[in-house]
Wavefront OBJ file of the C-alpha trace (Angstrom):
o trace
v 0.000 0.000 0.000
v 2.734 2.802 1.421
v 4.660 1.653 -2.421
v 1.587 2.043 -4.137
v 1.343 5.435 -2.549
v 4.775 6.496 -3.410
v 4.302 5.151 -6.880
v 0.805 7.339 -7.438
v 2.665 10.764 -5.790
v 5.629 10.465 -7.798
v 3.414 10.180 -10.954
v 1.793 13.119 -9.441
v 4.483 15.292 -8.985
v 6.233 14.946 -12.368
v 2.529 15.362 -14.131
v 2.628 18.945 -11.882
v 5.980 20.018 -12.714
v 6.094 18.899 -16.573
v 3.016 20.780 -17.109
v 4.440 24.124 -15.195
v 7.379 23.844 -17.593
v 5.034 23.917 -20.746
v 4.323 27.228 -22.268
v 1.893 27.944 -24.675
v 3.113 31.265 -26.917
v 0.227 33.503 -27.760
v 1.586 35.865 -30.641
v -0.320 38.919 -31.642
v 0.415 38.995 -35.394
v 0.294 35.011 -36.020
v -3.298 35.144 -34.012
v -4.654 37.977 -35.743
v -4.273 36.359 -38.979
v -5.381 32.651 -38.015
v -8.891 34.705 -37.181
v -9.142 35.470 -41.425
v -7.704 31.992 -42.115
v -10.279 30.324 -39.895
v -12.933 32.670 -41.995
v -11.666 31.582 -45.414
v -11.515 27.556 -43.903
v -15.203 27.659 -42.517
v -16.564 28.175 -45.958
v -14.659 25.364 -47.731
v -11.325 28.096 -48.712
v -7.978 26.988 -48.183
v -5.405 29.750 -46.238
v -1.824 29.119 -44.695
v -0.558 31.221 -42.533
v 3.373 31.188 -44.040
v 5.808 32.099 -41.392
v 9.902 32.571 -41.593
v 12.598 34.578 -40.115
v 15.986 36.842 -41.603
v 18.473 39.145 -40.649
v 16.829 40.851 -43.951
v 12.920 41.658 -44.578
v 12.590 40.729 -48.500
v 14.211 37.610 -47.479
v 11.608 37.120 -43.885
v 8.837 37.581 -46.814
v 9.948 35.380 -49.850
v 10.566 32.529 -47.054
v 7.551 33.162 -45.786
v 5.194 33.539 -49.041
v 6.515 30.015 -49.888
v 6.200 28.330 -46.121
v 2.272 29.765 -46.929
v 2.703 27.982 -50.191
v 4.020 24.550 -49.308
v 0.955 24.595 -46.591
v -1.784 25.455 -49.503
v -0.109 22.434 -51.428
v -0.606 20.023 -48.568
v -4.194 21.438 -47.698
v -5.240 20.991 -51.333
v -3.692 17.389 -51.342
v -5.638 16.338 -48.211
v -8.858 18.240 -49.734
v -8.502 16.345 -53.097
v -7.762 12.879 -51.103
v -11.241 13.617 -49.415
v -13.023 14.318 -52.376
v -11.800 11.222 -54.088
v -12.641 8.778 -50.569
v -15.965 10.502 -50.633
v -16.828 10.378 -54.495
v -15.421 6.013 -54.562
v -17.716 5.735 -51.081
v -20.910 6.836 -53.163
v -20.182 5.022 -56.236
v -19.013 1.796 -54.358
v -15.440 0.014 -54.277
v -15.748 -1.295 -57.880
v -13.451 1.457 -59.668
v -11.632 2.109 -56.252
v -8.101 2.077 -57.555
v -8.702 3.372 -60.733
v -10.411 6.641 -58.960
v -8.152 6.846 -57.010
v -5.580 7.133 -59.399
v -6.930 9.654 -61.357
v -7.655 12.138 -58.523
v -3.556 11.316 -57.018
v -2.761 12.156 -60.619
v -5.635 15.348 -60.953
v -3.851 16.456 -57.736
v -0.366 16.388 -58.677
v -1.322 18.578 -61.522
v -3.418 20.971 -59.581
v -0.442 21.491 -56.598
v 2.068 22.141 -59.008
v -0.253 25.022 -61.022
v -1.843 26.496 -57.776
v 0.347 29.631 -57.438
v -2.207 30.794 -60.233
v -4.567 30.795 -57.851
v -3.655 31.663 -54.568
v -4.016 35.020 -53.464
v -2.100 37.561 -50.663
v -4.608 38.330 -47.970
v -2.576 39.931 -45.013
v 1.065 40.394 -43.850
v 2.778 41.285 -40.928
v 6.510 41.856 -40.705
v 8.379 42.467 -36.589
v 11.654 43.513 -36.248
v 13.230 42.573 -32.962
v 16.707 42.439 -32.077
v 18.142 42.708 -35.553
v 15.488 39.999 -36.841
v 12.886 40.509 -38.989
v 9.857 37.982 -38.203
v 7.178 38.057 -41.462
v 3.684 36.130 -41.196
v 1.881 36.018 -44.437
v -1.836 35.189 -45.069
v -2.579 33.044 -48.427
v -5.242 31.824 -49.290
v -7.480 30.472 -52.524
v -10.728 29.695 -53.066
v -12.813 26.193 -53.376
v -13.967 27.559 -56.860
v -10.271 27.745 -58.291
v -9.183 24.310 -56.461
v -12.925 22.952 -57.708
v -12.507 24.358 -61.230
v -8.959 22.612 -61.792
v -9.979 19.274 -60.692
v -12.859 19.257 -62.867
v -10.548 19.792 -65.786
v -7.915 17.649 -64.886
v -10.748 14.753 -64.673
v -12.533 15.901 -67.838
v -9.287 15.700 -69.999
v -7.887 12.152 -68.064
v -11.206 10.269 -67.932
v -14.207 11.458 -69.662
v -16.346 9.274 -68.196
v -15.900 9.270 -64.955
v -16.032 12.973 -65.372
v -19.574 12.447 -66.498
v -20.267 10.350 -63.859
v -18.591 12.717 -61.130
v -21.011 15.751 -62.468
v -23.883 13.368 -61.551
v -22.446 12.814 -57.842
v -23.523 13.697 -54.389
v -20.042 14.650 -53.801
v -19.419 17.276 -57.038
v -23.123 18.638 -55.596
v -21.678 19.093 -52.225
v -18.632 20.882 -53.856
v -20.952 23.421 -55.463
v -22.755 23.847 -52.460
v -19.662 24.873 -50.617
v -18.837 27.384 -53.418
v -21.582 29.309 -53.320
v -21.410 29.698 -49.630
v -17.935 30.880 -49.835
v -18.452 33.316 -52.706
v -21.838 34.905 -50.712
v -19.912 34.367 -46.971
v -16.512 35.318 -47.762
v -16.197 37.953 -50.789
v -19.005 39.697 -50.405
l 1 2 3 4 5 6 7 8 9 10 11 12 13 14 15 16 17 18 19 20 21 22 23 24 25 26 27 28 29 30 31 32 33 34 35 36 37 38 39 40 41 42 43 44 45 46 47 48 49 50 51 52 53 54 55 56 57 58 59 60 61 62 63 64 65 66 67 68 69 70 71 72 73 74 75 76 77 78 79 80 81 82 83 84 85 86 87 88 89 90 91 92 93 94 95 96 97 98 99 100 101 102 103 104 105 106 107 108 109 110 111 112 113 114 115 116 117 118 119 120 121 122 123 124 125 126 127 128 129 130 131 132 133 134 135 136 137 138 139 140 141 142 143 144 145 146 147 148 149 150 151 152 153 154 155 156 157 158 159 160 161 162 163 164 165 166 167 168 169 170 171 172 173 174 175 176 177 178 179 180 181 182 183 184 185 186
């Protein structure tokens, strides 16, 4: 009992003083602008906060503009994934692989064209001790990333482009759009 006691206020003790040592950072600039990315997210957008340090500002902002960048490419890769689970879950696991491999493919395509798309919605730039500190706000909208799948499918696989217009899933997509258009740019 007395070692089980030990045992259960040691555990205690290092849960107390591990959690007194952890520090959450609350920055003004990086939480002003995850308020307009949340905005842009909640109707179906995709914004990435892009955040870097230098000695020199152009250099703070370039490495920042592409952090934002390599974030929008892994959103849209996770948002196409979805799409394509949801689209083979409503037409059943016949044509899994095959759908699957057109949407990796549609994309691959899309990622490495986005920078059309994206657009420059805020920036901060600090300067502290000799450092310049730049947050940048991308984002781009579900029409763009919506509009570029939809071609990439329609010149791969005609058919199941057909079939995809038809879908639950390309009907939730448009759904989304038109929220974000009459939520977000109005």
């Amino acid at each position: 009992m007395k070692k089980s006691f030990v045992a259960l206020f040691l555990v205690i003790a290092l849960l107390v003083t591990s959690c007194s040592t952890m520090m959450v950072v609350h920055n003004k600039q990086r939480d002003k602008l995850q308020k307009k990315a949340n905005k842009y997210r909640f109707f179906g957008g995709v914004a990435e906060i892009g955040e870097a340090m230098s000695q020199r500002e152009d250099i703070a902002r370039d490495k920042a503009r592409t952090d934002a960048y390599i974030k929008i490419g892994q959103s849209i890769q996770s948002r196409i994934d979805g799409v394509s689970a949801l689209y083979i879950k409503e037409e059943g696991e016949g044509a899994n692989s095959e759908i699957t491999d057109i949407f990796e493919k549609s994309a691959k395509v899309i990622i490495n064209t986005t920078i059309q798309g994206i657009f420059a919605v805020d920036e901060t730039i600090t300067l502290q001790k000799g450092t310049y500190t730049a947050y940048v706000l991308y984002a781009i909208t579900p029409r763009s990333i919506n509009t570029r799948l939809m071609n990439e499918l329609r010149e791969q696989q005609p058919e199941i482009y057909e079939r995809f217009l038809l879908s639950k899933t390309y009907g939730d997509m448009e759904l989304e759009v038109e929220q974000y258009e009459k939520e977000v740019v109005q």
